[in-house]
N, C-alpha and C positions, 0 to 999 in steps of 0.2 A: 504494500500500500504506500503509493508516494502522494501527500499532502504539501501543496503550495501554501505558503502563506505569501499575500501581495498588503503592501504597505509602508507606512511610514517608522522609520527607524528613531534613534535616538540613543543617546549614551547617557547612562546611571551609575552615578558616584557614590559610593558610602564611603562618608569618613568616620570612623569610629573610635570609642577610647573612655577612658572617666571620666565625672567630671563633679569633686568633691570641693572645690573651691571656687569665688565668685572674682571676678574682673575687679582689680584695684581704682579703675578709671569708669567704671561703670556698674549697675548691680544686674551683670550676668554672667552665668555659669560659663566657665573655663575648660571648656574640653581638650583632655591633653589626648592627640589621635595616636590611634598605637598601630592603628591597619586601615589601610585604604585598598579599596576595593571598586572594582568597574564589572558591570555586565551588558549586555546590550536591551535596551529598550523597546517598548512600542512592538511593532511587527516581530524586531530579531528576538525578546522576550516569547510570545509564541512560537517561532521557530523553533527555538531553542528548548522549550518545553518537551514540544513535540521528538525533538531528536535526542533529548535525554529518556523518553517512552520508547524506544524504539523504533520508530519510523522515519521511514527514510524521506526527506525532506529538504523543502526547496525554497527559496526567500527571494521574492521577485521585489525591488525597492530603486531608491535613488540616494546616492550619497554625496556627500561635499567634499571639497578638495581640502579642508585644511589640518592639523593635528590631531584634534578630536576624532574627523575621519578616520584616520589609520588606529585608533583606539579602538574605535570600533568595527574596522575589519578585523581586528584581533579579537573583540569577543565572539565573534561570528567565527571563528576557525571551526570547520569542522563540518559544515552546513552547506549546500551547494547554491552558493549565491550569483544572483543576476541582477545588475544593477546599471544604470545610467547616471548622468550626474543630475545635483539637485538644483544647482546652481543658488546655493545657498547655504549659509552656515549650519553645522552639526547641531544639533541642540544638545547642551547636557545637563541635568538635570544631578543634582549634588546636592545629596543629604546627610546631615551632619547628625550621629546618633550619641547617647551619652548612655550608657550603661543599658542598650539594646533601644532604648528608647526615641525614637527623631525629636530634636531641637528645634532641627531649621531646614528648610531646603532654599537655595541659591539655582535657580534657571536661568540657562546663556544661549540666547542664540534663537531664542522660542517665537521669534515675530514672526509672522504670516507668510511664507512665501509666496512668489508667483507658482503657479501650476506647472510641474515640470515637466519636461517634454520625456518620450518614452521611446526607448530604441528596440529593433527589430527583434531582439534576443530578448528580449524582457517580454513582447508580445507573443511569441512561439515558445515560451519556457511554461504558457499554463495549457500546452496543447498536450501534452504528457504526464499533466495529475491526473490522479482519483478520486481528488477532493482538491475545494479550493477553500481556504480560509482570508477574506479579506479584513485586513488589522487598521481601520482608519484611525488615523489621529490629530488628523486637522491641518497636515503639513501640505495638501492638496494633491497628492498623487491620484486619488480615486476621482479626481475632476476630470481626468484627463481623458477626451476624448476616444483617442483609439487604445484605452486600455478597458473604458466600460465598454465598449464594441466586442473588443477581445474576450472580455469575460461577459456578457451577455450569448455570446457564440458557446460559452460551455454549458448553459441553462439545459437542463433533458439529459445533458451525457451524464454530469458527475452532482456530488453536491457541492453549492456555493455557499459559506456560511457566512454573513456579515454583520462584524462587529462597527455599529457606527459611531461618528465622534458628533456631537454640536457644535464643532467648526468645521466637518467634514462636508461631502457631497451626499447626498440622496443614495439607500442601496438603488440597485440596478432593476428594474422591476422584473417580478420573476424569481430572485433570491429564495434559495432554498428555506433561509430561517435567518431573520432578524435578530438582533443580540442586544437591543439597548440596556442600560440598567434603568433602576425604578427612575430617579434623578432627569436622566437624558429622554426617557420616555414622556416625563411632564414638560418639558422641557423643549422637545417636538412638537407636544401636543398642546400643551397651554391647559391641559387637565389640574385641577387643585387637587390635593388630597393627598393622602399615604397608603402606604399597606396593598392590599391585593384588592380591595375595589377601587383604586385608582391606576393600577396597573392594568386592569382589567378594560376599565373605558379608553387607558391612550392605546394598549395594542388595539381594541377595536378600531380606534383613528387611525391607527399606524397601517394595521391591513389594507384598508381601502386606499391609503396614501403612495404606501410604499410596491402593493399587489405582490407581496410576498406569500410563500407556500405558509409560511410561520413566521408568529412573533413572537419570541422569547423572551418576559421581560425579567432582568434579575435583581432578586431583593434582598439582597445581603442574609442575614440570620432567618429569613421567612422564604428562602427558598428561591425560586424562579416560578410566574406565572405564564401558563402558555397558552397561546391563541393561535385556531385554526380557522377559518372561513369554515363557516356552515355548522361549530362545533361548540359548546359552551368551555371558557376558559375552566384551563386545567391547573390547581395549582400544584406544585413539586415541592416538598418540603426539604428544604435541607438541614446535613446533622447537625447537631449544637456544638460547636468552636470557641476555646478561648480565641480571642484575635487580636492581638495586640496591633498590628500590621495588613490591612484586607490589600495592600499594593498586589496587583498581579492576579488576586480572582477572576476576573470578568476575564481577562486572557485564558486563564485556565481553563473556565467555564468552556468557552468558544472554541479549543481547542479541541479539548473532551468532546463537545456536541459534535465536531466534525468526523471523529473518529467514529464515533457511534453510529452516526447517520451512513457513514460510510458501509461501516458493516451491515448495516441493513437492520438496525433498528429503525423503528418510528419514532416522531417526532418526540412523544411524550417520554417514550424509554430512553428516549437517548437525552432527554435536560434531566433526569430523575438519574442517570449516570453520569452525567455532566456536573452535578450540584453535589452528589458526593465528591464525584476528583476535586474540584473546588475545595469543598472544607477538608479533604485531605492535603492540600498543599497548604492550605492557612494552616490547618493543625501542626503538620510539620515543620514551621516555621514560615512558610512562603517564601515570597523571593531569597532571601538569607541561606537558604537552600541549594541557591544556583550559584553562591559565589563563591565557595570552599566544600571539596570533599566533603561527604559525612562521613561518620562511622559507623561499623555494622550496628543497627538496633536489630536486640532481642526480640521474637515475637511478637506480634501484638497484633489486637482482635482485627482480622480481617471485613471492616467496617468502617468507613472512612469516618475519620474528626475522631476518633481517638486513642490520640499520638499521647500516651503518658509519659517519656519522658520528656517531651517537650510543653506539657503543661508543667511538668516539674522545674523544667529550666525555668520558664519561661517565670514563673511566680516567683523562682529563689532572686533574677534577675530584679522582679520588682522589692525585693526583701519583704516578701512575704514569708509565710508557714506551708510546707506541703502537710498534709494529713494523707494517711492512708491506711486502707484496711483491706479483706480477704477475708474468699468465704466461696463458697459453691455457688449460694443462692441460685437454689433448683426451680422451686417452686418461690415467688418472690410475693411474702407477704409481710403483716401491719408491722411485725416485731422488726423485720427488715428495714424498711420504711423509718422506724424511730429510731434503730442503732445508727442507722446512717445519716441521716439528718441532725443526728445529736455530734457527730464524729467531725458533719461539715463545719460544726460554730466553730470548733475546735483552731481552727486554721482561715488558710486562705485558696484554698485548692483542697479537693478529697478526690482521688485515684484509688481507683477499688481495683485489689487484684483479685482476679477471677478462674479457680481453678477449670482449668479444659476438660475438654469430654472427656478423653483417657485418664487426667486427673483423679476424675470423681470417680469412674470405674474401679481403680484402684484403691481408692477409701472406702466405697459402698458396696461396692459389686456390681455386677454387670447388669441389672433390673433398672441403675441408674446411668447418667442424668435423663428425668423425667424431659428437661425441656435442653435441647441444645446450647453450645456455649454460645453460636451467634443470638442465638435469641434471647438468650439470658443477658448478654451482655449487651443490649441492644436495647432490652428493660429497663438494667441499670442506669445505662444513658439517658434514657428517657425522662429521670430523676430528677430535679433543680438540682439537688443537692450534690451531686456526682458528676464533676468535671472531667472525666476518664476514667478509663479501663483497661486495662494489663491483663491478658492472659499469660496462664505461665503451666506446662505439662508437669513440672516435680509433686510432689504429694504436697508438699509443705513451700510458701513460698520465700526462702531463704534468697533465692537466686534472685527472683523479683523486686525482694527489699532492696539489695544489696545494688542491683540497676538507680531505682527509685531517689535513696536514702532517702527518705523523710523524717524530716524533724519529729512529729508523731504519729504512733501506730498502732491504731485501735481493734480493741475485741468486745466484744459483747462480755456484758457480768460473769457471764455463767463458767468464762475459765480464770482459773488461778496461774500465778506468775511461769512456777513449774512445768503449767504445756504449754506454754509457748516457746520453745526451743528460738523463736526470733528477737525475743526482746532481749538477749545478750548485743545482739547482730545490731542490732538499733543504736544499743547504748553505745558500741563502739566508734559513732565518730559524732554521741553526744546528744542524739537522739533520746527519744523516751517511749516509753508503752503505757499506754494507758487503758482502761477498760470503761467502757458507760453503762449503763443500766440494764441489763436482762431482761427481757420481757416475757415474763412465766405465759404457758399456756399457748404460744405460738412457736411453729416448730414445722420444718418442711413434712416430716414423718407423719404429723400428726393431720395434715393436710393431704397428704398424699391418702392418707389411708379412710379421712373422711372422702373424699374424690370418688373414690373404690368402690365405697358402700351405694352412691348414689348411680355408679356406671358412666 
């Protein structure tokens, strides 16, 4: 599967460092940078997504002649780029963060350009996708005459997915699926409002406007709303995300939907797998992702948005408290419900680890788990109280802490210090165990077996 993405480029700066003291000459914070960092922006940001998933992939754009330029043909290494000049400065976009956090961002270069002209190789390079992804972002490429001609010509072959800008061009009428967010969709439309009945009435605007197959509008934490001609909006919920950072979703988002569409899901299937890949790269951290190696992480619930070590970074980062606790939770009832909500005050994050199916088998026998770990874990989530989930295959989750460390780590009343073989593990880098209240008379067993009696 080879996906084009066509669009405007851009280079993104992180300077980062502490910043524990305040300007002598002025009252603000002093960040001393310890690492700077470049990726590429805009369009090369979805490419680059895309070719870190695996797919082989193509970046049809326009670039400038001057230093910033060759910055960012170096983050593009790797990607099969086709480009024209833009006849205008690089834009770069420079964000200064202070203990993960952004302070400030500085843009150069970001005035309006003229509409840049488009060379023959840039036109013939979308004659050999499967997909096309167009990345507007206001720099005027998508204005350009014989490149909407050009992709108009691929409407019926492949899908065209278009992510549009409010300083960009019109999609192409005909576009396989529209992509605005809630914001740019009011913003189109001149619609008031919030949430998914206002999303609802600008894709209807947008449909007749734009005569797209689909309009996708995305609404950060509530998901994506979709509109089909002839069909009542569909909304897509998406998972619950710490997000310190949402930079770089609606890329994801757009990206995800082209692959999916590709494969021959329908529209609805493929935002409803678009909106998890989204809160899986925010959960992971998001863009920060793409600018240094990770390292191997451990396990974890196959279920996008949650990334337990990186709600743990992410909190310790804010000098917060992680909390975290562990348990089967088969059958997920009230005494559940209160251990865990009592465990969340406790802190500033609660990360449940979650023993896996083979887990439980080994503790219970093989009659159990009653309910799967995706499903269980996916309850869990569903929680306020529970900002993530960890699964972990050992009997006992010693390996899990030890990924985790959390400041605290709770059990229900009902065990004493002695079985816990973790709250040594805890204590060692100063951590503590704690236990909360018991709640007599509620019991997975005791529910399983009421369940039984009624069939």
């Amino acid at each position: 599967m080879k996906i084009l993405v066509v669009g405007d480029v851009l280079l993104d700066t992180d300077l980062s460092g502490d910043a524990g003291r305040l300007s002598p000459d002025a009252p603000v914070p002093v960040v001393d940078v310890d690492a700077v960092r470049r990726r590429a922006g805009g369009a090369g940001l979805v490419a680059r997504m895309l070719q870190l998933d695996g797919h082989e992939t193509g970046l049809v754009t326009v670039l400038g002649s001057d230093d910033a330029a060759g910055l960012l043909r170096a983050e593009l290494d790797g990607i099969a780029l086709t480009y024209g000049p833009s006849g205008a400065p690089t834009p770069v976009k420079t964000r200064v963060r202070a203990a993960g956090q952004a302070v400030v961002r500085f843009d150069e270069g970001c005035a309006r350009p003229p509409v840049p002209a488009c060379t023959t190789e840039m036109l013939t390079a979308l004659e050999s996708a499967d997909a096309i992804v167009v990345a507007d972002y206001g720099r005027g490429l998508t204005a350009n005459p014989e490149l909407r001609a050009a992709l108009a010509h691929q409407l019926g072959r492949i899908p065209v997915i278009w992510d549009p800008h409010p300083a960009g061009a019109d999609p192409i009428p005909g576009a396989t699926a529209v992509t605005p967010n809630l914001l740019e969709a009011l913003l189109f439309t001149g619609v008031e409002g919030s949430g998914a009945q206002a999303a609802a009435a600008a894709a209807e605007v947008l449909l007749d406007r734009w005569r797209s197959g689909a309009v996708v509008v995305t609404m950060g934490g509530q998901g994506a709303l979709v509109a089909v001609r002839g069909a009542l909006p569909q909304v897509v919920p998406a998972p619950r995300v710490s997000v310190m950072d949402p930079c770089g979703a609606g890329d994801r988002f757009a990206s995800s939907l082209a692959v999916h569409l590709t494969a021959g899901l329908a529209v609805d299937a493929a935002a409803q797998a678009a909106a998890q890949a989204a809160a899986t790269f925010l959960a992971a951290g998001g863009v920060s992702t793409l600018l240094t190696p990770q390292p191997e992480q451990p396990r974890e619930l196959n279920a996008p948005g949650h990334d337990a070590l990186n709600v743990a970074r992410r909190t310790r980062e804010a000098g917060g408290t992680v909390v975290a606790t562990g348990g089967c939770f088969d059958l997920l009832h009230a005494g559940h419900a209160r251990t865990l909500a009592a465990a969340r005050r406790l802190g500033d994050c609660l990360i449940v680890c979650l023993n896996s199916d083979s887990s439980v088998r080994g503790l219970k026998g093989e009659s159990r788990p009653i309910m799967g770990e995706e499903d269980r874990a996916e309850l869990l989530a569903a929680l306020e109280c529970v900002d993530a989930v960890l699964v972990f295959d050992e009997s006992t989750p010693e390996d899990a802490i030890a990924r985790l460390r959390p400041d605290i780590w709770v059990k229900g009343g009902d065990y004493a210090a002695k079985d816990l073989p973790e709250a040594k593990l805890v204590s060692s880098w100063g951590g503590r165990t704690v236990t909360v209240p018991y709640i007599p008379a509620r019991s997975t067993t005791k529910l399983a077996a009421a369940l039984a009696r009624v069939g």
